[in-house]
N, C-alpha and C positions, 0 to 999 in steps of 0.2 A: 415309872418316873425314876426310880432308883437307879436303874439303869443309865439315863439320859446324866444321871448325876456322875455316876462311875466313869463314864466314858468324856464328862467333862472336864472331872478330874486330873486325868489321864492327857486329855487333849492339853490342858493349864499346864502341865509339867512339861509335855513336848515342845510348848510354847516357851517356856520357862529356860529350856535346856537352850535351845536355838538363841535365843537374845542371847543368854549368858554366853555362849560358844561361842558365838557371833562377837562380844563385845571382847571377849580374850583374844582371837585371833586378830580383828582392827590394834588394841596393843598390842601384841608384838610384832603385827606389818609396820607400827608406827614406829616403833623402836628401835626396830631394822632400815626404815629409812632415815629416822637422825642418825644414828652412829653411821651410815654411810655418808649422810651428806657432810656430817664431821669429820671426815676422813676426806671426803675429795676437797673438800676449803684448804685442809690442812696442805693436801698436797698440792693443791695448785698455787698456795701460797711459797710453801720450801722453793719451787719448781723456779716461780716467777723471780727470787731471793738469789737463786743460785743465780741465773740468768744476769741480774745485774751484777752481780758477785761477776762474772766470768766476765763483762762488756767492761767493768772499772779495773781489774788486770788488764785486758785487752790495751785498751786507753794508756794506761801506764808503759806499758810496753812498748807503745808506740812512741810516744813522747820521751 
């Protein structure tokens, strides 16, 4: 019986290690995909900014 006990032990920690690993690496994929999707907002924002920025010179020029 001792036995069964040690090796369950054993098996609870392996168990133990895996969640914990498991829920460190879910944070930093998660963390990795906000700072990316914060970064492509930002950019398709400037991007879209500039665009009209360039279209109301255009306009003026023309006129």
């Amino acid at each position: 019986m001792n036995e069964v006990y040690e090796f369950m032990k054993q098996v609870d920690v392996i168990v133990l290690f895996c969640l914990i690993y498991g829920l460190a690496i879910n944070g930093i994929v998660w963390a990795v995909c906000e700072i990316f999707s914060f970064v492509v907002k930002k950019a398709r924002a400037f991007i879209t900014k500039h665009k009209e920025k360039k279209a109301v010179q255009k306009d003026d020029m023309t006129e």
